[in-house]
C-alpha positions as CSV (number, residue, x, y, z in Angstrom):
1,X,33.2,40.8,6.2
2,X,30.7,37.6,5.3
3,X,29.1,37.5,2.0
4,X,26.4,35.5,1.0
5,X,29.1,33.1,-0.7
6,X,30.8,32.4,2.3
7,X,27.7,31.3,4.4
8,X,25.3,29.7,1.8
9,X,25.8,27.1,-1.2
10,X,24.1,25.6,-4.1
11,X,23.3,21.7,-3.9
12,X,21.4,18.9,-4.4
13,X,19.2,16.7,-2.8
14,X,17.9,13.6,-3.8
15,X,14.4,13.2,-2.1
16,X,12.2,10.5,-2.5
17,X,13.9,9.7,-6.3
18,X,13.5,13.2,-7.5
19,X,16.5,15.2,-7.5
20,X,16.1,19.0,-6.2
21,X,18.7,21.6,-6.9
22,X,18.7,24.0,-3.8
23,X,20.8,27.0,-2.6
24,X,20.7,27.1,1.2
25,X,22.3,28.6,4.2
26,X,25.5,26.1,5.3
27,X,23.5,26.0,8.7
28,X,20.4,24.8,7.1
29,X,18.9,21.4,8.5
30,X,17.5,18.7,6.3
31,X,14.4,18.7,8.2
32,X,13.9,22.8,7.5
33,X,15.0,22.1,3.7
34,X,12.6,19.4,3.4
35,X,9.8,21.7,5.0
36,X,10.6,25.0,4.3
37,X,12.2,24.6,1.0
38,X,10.7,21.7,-0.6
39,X,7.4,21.8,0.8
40,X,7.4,18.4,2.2
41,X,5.9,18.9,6.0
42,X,4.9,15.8,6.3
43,X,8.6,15.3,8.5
44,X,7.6,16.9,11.7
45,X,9.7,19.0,14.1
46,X,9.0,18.4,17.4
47,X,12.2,18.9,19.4
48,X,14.4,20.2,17.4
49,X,17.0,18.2,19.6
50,X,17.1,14.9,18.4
51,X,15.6,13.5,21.5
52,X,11.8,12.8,19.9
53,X,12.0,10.9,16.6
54,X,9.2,13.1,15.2
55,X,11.5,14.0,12.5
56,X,13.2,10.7,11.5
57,X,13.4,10.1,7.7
58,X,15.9,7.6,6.0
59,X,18.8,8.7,4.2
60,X,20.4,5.6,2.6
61,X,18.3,3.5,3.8
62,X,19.1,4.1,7.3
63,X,17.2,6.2,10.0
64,X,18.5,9.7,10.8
65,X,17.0,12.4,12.9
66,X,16.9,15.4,10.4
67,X,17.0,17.8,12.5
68,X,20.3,16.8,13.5
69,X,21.7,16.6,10.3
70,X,22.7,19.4,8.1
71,X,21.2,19.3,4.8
72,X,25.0,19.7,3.1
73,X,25.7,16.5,4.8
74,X,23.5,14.4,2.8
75,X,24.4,15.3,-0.3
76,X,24.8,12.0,-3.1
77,X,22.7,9.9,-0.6
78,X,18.9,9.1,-1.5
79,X,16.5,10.6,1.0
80,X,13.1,8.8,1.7
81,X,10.6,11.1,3.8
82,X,6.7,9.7,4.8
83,X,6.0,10.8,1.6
84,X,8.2,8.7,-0.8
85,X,7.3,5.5,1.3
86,X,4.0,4.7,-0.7
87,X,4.3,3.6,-4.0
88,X,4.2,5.6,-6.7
89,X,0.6,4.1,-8.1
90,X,-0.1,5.3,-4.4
91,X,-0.7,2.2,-2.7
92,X,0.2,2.8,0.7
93,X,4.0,1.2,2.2
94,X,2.8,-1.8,4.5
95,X,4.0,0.1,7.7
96,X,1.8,2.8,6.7
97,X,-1.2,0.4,6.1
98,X,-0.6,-1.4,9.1
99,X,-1.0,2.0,11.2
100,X,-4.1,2.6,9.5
101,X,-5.5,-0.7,9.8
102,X,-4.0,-0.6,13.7
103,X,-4.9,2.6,14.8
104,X,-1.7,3.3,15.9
105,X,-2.0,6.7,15.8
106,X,-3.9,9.4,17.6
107,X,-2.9,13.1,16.7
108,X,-0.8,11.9,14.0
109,X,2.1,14.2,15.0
110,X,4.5,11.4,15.8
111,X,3.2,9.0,13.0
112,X,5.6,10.1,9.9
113,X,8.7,9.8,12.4
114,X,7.5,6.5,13.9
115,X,7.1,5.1,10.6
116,X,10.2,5.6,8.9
117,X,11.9,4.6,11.9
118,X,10.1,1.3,11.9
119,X,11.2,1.1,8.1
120,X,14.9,2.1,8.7
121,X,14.7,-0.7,11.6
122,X,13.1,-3.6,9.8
123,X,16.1,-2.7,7.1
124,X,18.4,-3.0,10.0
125,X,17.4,-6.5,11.5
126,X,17.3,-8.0,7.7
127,X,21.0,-7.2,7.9
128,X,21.3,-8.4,10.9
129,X,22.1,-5.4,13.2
130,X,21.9,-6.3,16.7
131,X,20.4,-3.5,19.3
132,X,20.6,-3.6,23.5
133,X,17.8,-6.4,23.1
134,X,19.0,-8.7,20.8
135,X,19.4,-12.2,22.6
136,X,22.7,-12.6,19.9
137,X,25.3,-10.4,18.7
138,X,26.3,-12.8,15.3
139,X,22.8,-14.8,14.7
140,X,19.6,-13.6,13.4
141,X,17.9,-10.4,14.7
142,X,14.1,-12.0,16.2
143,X,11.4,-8.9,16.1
144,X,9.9,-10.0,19.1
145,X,8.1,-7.2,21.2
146,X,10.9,-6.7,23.2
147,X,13.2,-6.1,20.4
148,X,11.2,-3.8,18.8
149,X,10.1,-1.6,21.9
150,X,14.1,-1.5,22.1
151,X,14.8,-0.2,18.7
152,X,11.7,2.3,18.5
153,X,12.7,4.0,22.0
154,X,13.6,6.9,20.2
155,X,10.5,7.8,18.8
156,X,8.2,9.4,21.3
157,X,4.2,9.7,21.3
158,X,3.0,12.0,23.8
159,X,-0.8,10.9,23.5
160,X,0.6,6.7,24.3
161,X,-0.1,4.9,21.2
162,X,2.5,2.3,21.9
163,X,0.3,-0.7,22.1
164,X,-1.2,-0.2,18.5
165,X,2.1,1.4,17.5
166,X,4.0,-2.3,18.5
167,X,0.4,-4.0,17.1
168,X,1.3,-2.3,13.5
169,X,5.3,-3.5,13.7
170,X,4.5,-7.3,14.3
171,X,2.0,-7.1,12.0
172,X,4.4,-6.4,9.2
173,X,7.1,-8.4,10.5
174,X,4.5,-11.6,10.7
175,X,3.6,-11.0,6.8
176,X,7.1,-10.0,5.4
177,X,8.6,-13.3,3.3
């Protein structure tokens, strides 16, 4: 016999520097707690396999597809979704200014996802993570246009707002110190 002890527990999540105490289902995903349970819908599921990037947030710092993480697994890290990225005065995050100011967006579906990946991978090549692009596995990671197509091919748009979507990531890197 299962009881509701055996299949559900009580923790918490740290979401965009607010701490939420939640009991949920062992089986529970972050992206469903993040929607269904702290009303944050901005994360969008498209997939629900992994394979789109619609629902990529950053969980210590790094880019994770949260619909293939379970929401017990992230326990004692800091989650950032779409909507922690802006300040809290709420001055938008550069990326996100950048997409506005770039158009890089059409439906908005994939928008969220491709920004926090482009955050998690601007985190990565200031620590000098190299990818299948990079010309160097040891030096300096250069965002060039091949680099970052490379690193944001697994973030999909279905309506082809690449060119503004790339036009948005340079942008940033150009004006980052």
């Amino acid at each position: 016999m299962t009881t509701a002890d055996d299949t559900s527990r009580e923790l918490s999540l740290r979401v965009n520097g607010t701490t939420h105490r939640l009991s949920l289902d062992h089986r529970t995903t972050l992206l469903d707690a993040l929607r269904e349970h702290l009303g944050l819908t901005g994360t969008k599921k498209g997939c629900d396999h992994g394979q789109c990037g619609a629902c990529t947030v950053l969980v210590g710092g790094r880019r994770v597809n949260s619909c293939l993480l379970l929401a017990v697994m992230a326990q004692g890290t800091e989650i950032t979704t779409i909507e922690g990225l802006a300040s809290p005065d709420g001055e938008l995050h550069p990326l996100q200014a950048a997409f506005v100011e770039h158009d890089a967006l059409q439906c908005g579906y994939c928008t969220p996802g491709q920004i926090c990946s482009a955050a998690g991978m601007l985190g990565e090549a200031a620590a000098g993570w190299p990818s299948a692009a990079s010309t160097s596995l040891t030096g300096p990671v250069t965002l060039d246009a091949a680099e970052i197509r490379e690193r944001m091919s697994g973030n999909l748009c279905r309506c082809g707002a690449y060119v503004n979507i790339l036009a948005a990531i340079q942008d940033v890197c150009r004006k980052a110190p």
